[in-house]
C-alpha positions as CSV (number, residue, x, y, z in Angstrom):
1,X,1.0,40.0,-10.3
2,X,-1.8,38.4,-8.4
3,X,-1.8,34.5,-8.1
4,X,-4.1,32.7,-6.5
5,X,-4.4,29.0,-5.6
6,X,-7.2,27.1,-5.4
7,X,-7.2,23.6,-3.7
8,X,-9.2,20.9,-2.3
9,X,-6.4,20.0,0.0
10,X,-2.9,21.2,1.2
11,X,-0.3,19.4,3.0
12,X,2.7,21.4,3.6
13,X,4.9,18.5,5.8
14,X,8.4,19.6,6.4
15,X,10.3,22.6,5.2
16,X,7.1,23.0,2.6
17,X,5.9,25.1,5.4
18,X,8.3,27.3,4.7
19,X,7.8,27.9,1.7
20,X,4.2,28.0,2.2
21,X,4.3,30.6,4.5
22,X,6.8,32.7,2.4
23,X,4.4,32.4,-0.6
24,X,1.1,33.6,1.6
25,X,3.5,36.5,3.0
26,X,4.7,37.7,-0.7
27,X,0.7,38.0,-1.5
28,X,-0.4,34.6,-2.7
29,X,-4.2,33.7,-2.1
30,X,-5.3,30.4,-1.3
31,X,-8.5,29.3,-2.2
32,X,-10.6,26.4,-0.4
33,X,-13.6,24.3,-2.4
34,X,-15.0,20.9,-1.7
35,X,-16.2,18.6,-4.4
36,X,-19.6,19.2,-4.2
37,X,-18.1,22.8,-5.4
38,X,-15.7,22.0,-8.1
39,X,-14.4,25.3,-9.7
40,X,-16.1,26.1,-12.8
41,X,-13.5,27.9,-16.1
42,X,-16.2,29.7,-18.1
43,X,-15.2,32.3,-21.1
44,X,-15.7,36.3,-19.7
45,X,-18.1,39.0,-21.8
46,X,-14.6,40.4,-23.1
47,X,-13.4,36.9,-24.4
48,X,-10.9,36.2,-21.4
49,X,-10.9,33.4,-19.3
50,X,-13.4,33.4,-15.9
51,X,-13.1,31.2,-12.9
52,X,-16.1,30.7,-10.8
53,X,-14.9,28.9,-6.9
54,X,-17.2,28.7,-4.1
55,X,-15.0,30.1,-0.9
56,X,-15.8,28.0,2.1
57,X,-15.2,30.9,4.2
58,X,-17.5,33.4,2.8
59,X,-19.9,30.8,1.8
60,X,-20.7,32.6,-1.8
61,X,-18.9,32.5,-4.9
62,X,-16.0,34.3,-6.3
63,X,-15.0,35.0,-9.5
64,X,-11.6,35.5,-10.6
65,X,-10.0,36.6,-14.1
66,X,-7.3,35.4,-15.1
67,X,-4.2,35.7,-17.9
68,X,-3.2,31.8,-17.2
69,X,-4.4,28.7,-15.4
70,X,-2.0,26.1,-14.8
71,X,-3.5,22.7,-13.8
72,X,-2.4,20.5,-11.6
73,X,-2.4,17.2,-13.4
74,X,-3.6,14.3,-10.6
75,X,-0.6,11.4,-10.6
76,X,-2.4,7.6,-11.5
77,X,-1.2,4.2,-11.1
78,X,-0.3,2.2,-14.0
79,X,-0.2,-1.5,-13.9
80,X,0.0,-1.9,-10.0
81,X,-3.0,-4.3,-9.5
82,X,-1.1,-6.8,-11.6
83,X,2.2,-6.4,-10.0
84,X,0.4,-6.4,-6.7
85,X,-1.1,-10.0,-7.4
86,X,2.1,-11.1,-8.4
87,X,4.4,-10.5,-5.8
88,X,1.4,-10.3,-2.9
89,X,1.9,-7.3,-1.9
90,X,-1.5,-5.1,-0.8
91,X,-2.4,-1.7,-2.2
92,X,-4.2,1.2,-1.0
93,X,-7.8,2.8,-1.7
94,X,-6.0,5.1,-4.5
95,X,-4.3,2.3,-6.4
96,X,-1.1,2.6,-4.8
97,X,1.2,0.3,-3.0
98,X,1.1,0.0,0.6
99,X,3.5,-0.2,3.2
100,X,3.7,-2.5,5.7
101,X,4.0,0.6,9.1
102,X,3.9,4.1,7.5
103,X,6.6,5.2,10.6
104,X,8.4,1.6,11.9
105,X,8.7,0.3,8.3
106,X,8.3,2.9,5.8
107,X,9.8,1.3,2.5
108,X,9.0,-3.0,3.5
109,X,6.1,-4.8,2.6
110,X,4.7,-7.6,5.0
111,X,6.4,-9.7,2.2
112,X,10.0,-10.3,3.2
113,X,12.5,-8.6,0.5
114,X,10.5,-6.8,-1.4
115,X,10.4,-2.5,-0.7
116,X,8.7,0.2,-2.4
117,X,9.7,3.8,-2.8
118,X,8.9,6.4,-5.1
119,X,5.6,7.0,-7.1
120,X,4.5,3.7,-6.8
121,X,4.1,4.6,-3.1
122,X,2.1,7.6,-3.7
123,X,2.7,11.0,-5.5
124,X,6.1,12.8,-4.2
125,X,8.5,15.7,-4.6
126,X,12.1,14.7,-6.4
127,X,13.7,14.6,-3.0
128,X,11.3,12.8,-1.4
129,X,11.5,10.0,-3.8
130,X,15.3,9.9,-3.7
131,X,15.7,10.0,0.2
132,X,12.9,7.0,-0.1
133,X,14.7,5.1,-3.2
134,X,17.8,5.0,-0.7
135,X,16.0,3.8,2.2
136,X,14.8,1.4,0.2
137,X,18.5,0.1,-1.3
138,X,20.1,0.3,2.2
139,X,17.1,-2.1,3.4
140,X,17.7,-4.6,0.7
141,X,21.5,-4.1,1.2
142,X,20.9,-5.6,4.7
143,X,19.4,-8.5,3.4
144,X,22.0,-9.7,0.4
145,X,24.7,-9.1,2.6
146,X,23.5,-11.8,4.6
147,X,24.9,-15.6,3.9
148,X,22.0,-17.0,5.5
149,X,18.5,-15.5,6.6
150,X,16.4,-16.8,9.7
151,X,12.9,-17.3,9.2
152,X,10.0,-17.4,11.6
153,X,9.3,-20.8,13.6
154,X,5.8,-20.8,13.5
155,X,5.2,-21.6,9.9
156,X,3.0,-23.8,8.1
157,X,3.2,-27.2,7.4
158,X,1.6,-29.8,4.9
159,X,0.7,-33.3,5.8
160,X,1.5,-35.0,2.1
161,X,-0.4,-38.0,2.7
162,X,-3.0,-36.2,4.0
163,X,-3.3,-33.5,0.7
164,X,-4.9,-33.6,-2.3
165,X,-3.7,-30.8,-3.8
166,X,-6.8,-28.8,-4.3
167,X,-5.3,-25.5,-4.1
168,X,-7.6,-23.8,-1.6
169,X,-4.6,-23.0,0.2
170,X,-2.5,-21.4,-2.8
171,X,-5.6,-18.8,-3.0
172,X,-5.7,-17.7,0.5
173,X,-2.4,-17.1,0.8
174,X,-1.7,-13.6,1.0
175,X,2.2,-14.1,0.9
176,X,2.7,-16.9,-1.9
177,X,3.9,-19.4,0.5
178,X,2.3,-22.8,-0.8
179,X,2.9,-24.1,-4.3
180,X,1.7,-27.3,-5.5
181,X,4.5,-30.0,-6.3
182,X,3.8,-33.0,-8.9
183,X,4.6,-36.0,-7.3
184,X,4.8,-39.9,-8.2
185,X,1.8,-40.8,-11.3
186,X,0.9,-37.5,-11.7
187,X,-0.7,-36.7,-8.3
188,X,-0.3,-32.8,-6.5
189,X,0.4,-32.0,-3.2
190,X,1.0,-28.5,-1.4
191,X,4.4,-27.5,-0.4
192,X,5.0,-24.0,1.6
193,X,7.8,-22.3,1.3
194,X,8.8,-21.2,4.9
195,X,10.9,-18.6,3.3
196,X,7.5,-16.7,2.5
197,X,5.5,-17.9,5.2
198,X,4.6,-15.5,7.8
199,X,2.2,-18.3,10.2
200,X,-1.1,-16.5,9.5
201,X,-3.0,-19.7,9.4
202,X,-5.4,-18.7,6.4
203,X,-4.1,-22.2,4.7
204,X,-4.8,-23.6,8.2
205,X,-8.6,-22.8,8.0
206,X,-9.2,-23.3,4.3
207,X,-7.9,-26.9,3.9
208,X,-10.6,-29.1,3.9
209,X,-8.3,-32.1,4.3
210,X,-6.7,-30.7,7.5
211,X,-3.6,-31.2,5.6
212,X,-2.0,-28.1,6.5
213,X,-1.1,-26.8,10.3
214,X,0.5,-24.7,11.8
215,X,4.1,-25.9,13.5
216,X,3.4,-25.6,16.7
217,X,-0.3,-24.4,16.6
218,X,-1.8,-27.4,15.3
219,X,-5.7,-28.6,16.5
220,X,-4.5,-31.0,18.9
221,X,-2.2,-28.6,21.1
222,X,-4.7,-25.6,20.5
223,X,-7.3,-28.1,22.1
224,X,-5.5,-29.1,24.9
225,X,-4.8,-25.2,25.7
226,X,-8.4,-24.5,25.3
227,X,-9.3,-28.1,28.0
228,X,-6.6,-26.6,30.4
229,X,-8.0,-23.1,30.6
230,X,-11.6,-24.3,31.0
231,X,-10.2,-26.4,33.8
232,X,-8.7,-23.7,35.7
């Protein structure tokens, strides 16, 4: 039986080298095409089924006829961009979610205690997914077995009597940090939650009240830095 497979791209990572080297040795030919040459499944003069594939090596086309064509079904997301604005957590340019270092943090997101594994990380073998999935529980394992958790000291801050509860900050938050609080006669004023704040200072810049700072980073010590450097 002849088989051949035709990609657009091949990543054979880990001991799928293996087994792609076993298939070319037992006879298996791989096929190359770009998008600009998609394949093309045509019916033959004797009724039969006729693939037409533009080999980048040979630079014409080739024509194969086949008893079966099996298709490899592309893997899309369902649902992410709403779970994605929910919990703040980014996704990639195909739809999936994103991890905060692909090798130094692999299953965490830049928001604290929440991991991804799995397909909603991007389309995986079985194993891959279960080595992932307990990556992932051994990573939230650390952090529920924890009494208390330390958070950063350079957080954000919110000067109440200086709010006016506008929101700005609430939609350039990429982490979820501020919330607005109802106070006394019905008035709002931003509260962050230093639990979720990571000190970016995107609240910082947006707040037209100058309301919210950043501890330690506000614009009267980040002045005097700036006076004692140009004095030097």
């Amino acid at each position: 039986m002849d088989v051949y497979v035709l990609y657009r791209d091949i990543r054979t990572f880990g001991e799928r080298e293996d087994l792609y080297k076993e298939a070319r040795r037992r006879g298996v030919v791989f096929i190359r095409y770009d998008l600009d040459h998609k394949p093309l499944v045509s019916e033959s003069d004797g009724g039969g089924l006729q693939v037409t594939v533009m080999d980048h090596v040979l630079r014409r086309p080739v024509v194969l006829e086949p008893d079966f064509i099996t298709l490899s079904t592309a893997i899309e997301t369902r649902g992410a961009e709403a779970l994605a604005q929910q919990f703040k957590v980014p996704l990639s340019q195909d739809g999936f979610f994103l991890e905060v270092h692909m090798k130094l943090r692999p299953v965490d997101f830049a928001t604290d205690g929440i991991f991804v594994c799995g397909l909603a990380h991007y389309p995986k073998s079985i194993d891959e997914s279960i080595a992932q999935a307990q990556a992932a529980a051994a990573r939230a394992a650390t952090v529920l077995s924890r009494k208390t958790i330390e958070v950063e000291g350079i957080v954000s801050t919110v000067d109440e009597a200086l709010c006016r509860g506008c929101g700005k900050c609430i939609e350039v938050c990429p982490y979820g940090a501020p919330r607005l609080v109802e106070k006394a006669d019905g008035v709002f004023v931003s509260q962050i939650q230093e639990a979720l704040c990571k000190g970016c200072g995107a609240c910082a810049v947006a707040c037209p009240t100058t309301a919210a700072t950043i501890r330690h980073f506000n614009d009267r010590e980040v002045l005097a830095m700036v006076e004692a450097a140009l004095c030097e």
